[in-house]
C-alpha positions as CSV (number, residue, x, y, z in Angstrom):
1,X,-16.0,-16.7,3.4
2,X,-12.8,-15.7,1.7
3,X,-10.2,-13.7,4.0
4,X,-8.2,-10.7,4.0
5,X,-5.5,-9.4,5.5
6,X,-4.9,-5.5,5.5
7,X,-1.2,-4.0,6.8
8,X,-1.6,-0.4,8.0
9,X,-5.7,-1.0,8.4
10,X,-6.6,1.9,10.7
11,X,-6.5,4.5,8.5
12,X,-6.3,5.8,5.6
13,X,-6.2,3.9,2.4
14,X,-5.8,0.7,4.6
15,X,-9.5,1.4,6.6
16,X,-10.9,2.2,3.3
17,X,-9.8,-1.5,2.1
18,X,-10.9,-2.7,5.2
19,X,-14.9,-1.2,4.8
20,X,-14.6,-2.1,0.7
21,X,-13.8,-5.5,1.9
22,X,-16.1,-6.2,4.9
23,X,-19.1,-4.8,2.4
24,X,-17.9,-7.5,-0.1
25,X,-18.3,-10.4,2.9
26,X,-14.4,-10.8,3.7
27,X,-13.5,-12.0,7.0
28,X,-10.7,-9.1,7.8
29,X,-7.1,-9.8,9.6
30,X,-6.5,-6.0,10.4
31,X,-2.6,-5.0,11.4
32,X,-1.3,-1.7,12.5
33,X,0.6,-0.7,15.6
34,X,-2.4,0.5,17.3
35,X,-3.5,-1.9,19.3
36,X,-6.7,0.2,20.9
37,X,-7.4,2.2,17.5
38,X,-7.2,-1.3,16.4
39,X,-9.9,-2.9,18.9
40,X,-11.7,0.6,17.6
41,X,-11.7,-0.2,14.1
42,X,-12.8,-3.8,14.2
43,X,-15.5,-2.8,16.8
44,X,-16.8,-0.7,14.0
45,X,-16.6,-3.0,11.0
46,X,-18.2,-5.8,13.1
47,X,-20.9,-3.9,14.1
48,X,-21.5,-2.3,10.6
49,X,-21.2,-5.6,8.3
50,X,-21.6,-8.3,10.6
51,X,-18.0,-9.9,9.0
52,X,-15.8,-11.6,11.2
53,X,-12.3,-9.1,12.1
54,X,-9.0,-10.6,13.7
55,X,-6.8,-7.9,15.1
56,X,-3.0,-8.3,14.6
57,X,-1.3,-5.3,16.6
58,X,2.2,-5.4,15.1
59,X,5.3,-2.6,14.4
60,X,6.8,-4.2,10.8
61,X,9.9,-2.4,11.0
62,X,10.3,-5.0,13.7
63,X,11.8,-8.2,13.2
64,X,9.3,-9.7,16.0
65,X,6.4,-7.7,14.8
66,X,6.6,-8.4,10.9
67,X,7.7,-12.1,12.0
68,X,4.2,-12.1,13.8
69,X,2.5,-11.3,10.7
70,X,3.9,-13.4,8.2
71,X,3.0,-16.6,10.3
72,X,-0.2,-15.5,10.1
73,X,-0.4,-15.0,6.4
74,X,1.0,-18.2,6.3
75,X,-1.9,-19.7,7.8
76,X,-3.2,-18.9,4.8
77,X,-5.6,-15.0,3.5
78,X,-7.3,-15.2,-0.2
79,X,-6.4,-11.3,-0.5
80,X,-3.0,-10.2,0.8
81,X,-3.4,-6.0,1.4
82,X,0.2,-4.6,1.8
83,X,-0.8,-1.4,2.6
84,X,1.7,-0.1,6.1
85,X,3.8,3.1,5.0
86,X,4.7,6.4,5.8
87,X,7.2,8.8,4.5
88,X,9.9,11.0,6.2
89,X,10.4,15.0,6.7
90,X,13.0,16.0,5.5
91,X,15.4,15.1,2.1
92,X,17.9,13.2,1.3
93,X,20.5,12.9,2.6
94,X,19.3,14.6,5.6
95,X,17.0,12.4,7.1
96,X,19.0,9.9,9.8
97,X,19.9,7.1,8.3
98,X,18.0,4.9,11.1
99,X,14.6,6.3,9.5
100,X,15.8,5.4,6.3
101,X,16.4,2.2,6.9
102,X,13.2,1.6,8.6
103,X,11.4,3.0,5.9
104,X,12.9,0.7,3.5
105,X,12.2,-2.3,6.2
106,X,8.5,-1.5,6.1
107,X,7.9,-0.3,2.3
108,X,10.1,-3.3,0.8
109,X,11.2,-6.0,3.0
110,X,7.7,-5.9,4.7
111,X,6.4,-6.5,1.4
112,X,8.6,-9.0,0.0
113,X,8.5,-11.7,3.0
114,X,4.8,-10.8,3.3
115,X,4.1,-11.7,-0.3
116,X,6.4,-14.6,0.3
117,X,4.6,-15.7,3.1
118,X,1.1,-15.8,1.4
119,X,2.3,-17.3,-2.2
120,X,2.6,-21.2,-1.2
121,X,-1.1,-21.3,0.1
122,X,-2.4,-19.3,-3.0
123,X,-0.1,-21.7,-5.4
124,X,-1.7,-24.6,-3.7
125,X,-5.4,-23.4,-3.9
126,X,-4.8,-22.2,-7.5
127,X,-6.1,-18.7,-6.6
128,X,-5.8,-15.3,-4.5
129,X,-4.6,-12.0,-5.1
130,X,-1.9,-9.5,-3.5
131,X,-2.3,-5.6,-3.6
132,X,0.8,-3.7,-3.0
133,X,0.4,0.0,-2.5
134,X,3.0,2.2,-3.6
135,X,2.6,5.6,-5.0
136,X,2.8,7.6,-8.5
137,X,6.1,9.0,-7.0
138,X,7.5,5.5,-7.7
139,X,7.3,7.1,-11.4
140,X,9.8,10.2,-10.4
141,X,13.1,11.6,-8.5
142,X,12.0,11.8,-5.0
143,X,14.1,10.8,-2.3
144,X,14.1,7.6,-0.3
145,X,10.6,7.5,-0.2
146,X,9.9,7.7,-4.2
147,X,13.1,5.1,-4.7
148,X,11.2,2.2,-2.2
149,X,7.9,2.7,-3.7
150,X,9.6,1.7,-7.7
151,X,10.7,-1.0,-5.9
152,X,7.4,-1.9,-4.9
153,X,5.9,-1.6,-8.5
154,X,9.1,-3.5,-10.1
155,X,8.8,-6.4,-7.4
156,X,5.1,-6.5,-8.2
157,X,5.1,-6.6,-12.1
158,X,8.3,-9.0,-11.5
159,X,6.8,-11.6,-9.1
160,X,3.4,-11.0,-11.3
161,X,5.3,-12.5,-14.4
162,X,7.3,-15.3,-12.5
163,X,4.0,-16.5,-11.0
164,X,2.7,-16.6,-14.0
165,X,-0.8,-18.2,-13.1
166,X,-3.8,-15.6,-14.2
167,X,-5.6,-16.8,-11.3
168,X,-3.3,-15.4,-8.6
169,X,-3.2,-11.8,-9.0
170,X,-0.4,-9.5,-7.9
171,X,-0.4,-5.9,-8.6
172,X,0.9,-2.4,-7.5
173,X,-1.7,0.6,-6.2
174,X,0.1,3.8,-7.4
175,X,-2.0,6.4,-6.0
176,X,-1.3,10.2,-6.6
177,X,-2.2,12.6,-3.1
178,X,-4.7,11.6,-0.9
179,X,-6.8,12.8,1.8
180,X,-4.9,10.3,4.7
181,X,-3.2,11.2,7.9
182,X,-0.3,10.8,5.6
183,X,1.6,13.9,4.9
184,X,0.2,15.1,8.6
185,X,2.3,11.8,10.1
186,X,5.3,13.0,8.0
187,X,5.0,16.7,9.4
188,X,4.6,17.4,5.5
189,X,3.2,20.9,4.3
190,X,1.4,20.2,1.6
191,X,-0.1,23.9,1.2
192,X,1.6,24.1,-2.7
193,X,-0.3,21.2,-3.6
194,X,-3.5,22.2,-5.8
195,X,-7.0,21.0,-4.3
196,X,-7.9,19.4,-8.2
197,X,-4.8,16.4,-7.2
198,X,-6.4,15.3,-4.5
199,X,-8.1,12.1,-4.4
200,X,-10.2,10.4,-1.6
201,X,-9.3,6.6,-0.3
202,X,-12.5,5.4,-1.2
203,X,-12.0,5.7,-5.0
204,X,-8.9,4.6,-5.0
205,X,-9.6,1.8,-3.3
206,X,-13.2,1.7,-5.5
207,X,-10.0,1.6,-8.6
208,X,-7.8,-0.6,-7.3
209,X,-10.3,-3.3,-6.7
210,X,-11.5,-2.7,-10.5
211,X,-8.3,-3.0,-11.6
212,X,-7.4,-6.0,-9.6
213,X,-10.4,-7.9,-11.3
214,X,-9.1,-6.8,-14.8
215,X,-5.7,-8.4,-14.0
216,X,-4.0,-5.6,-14.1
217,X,-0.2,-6.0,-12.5
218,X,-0.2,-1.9,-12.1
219,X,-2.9,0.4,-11.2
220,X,-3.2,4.1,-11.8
221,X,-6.0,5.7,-10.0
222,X,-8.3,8.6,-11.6
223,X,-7.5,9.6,-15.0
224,X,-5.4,12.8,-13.6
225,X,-2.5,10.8,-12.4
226,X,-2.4,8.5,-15.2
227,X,-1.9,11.5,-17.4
228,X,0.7,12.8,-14.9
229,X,2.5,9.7,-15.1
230,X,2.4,9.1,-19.2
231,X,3.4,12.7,-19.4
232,X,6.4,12.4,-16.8
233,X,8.0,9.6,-19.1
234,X,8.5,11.9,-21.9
235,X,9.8,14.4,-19.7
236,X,13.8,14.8,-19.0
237,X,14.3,13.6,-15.5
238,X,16.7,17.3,-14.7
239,X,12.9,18.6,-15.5
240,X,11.1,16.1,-13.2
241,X,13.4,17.0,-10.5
242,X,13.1,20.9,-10.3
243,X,9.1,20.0,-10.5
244,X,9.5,17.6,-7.8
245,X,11.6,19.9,-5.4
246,X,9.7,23.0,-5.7
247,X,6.4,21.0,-4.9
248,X,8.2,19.3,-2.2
249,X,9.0,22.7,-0.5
C-alpha cells in the first residue's frame, strides 16, 4: 500500500487530498497543528475507508516542528502533499515583519527541506511524486503572499527539470479562490469576489491528481483560472496591480 503524507491535512484543500487519497488505498501521514482536529480527522478517514492514518501534530514555522516532519518523510512516503499555508491581513509593508517571515518559513522553506527530505527515497525506488500547492496569485503583484507562492511554482518546475526522471513527478497546484477556512483564517473579506470564481477543494484536488498523472510540472485548475492566468501575461503588470488592489479591498 503506497503512502502519503499531507501538510496542512485538516482542512481545506489538505482534507480533500486526504479523502481523494484514502479512496485511492493510500496509507495517510496527516500533519497540521491540531493535534485533536487531527485525532478527529483520522478517526473519520479510518472509519470511512478502512486505510491506515499516522497523525503528525507539528507547527512548520517551527524549527522543531518542521524538523519532526522531515525525519519522517525521510523514512520514506510515495506521494509527498505540501499543502500547510495561510496568508496575512493586511499589505505590504504593513504586516509585522515576524508574520512575514513565518509565512515565508512555512510557504518555501517548509517546502524546500520537505521536498528534500522525500527525494533520496524516491531516487532510490525509481518512483513517487511531490504536489506543491501554491496559488494562481503566484501569476500576479500581490504582496508577500503572491511573491512566496512564484517561488513555489519556480522551485517546482526547477527541481522538476533537475530530477529529470519521468517517473518522479514534481509539480505545482495553482488554484484560483476556494471555498477553505482560508480567507476566514486571514480575517480576509472577500465580499468583492464574484460567486462564478469560486471553486470547491474537491475538484481541485479531482484536477490536480489528473494533472499529476499527465506529468504535468504546473497545474491550473478549471478552465476559468487558466484563462485568467493566459490573459494576465499579456496584461501590463501597472494593470494587474490596480486589478489586484481593488479586489484585495
Amino acid at each position: 500500500m503506497p503512502t502519503a503524507l499531507i501538510t496542512g491535512a485538516t482542512s481545506g484543500i489538505g482534507a480533500a487530498f486526504a479523502r481523494r487519497l484514502a479512496a485511492d488505498a493510500f496509507s495517510l501521514v496527516l500533519v497540521a497543528r491540531d493535534e485533536l482536529r487531527l485525532a478527529r480527522t483520522a478517526d473519520q478517514l479510518k472509519l470511512r475507508y478502512g486505510v491506515p492514518v499516522e497523525v503528525l501534530p507539528a507547527d512548520l514555522a517551527t524549527e522543531e516542528g518542521l524538523a519532526k516532519v522531515e525525519s519522517r518523510v525521510r523514512e520514506g512516503v510515495d506521494l509527498l502533499i505540501n499543502n500547510a499555508g495561510f496568508g496575512n491581513a493586511g499589505h505590504f509593508p504593513d504586516v509585522p515583519v515576524e508574520r512575514e517571515v513565518r509565512m515565508l518559513k512555512v510557504h518555501c522553506e517548509a517546502v524546500l527541506r520537505l521536498t528534500l527530505a522525500a527525494l533520496p527515497g524516491m531516487r532510490e525506488r525509481d518512483r513517487g511524486a511531490i504536489v506543491n500547492v501554491a496559488s494562481v496569485a503566484a501569476f500576479f503583484t500581490r504582496g508577500t503572499y503572491s511573491a512566496s507562492k512564484a517561488w513555489v511554482v519556480n522551485f517546482s518546475q526547477s527541481a522538476a527539470a533537475e530530477v529529470g526522471n519521468p517517473r518522479i513527478k514534481i509539480m505545482a497546484l495553482c488554484p484560483g479562490f476556494v471555498r477553505t477556512e482560508f480567507h476566514q483564517r486571514a480575517s480576509m473579506d472577500t465580499s468583492s469576489i464574484p460567486g462564478f470564481l469560486w471553486l470547491k477543494a474537491d475538484d481541485v484536488v479531482r484536477a490536480a491528481m489528473r494533472d499529476l498523472a499527465l506529468g504535468k510540472r504546473v497545474s491550473i485548475p478549471d478552465l476559468r483560472y487558466k484563462t485568467i492566468v493566459a490573459v494576465g501575461r499579456l496584461v501590463p503588470r501597472s494593470v494587474q496591480e490596480k486589478v489586484s488592489q481593488r479586489i484585495g479591498r
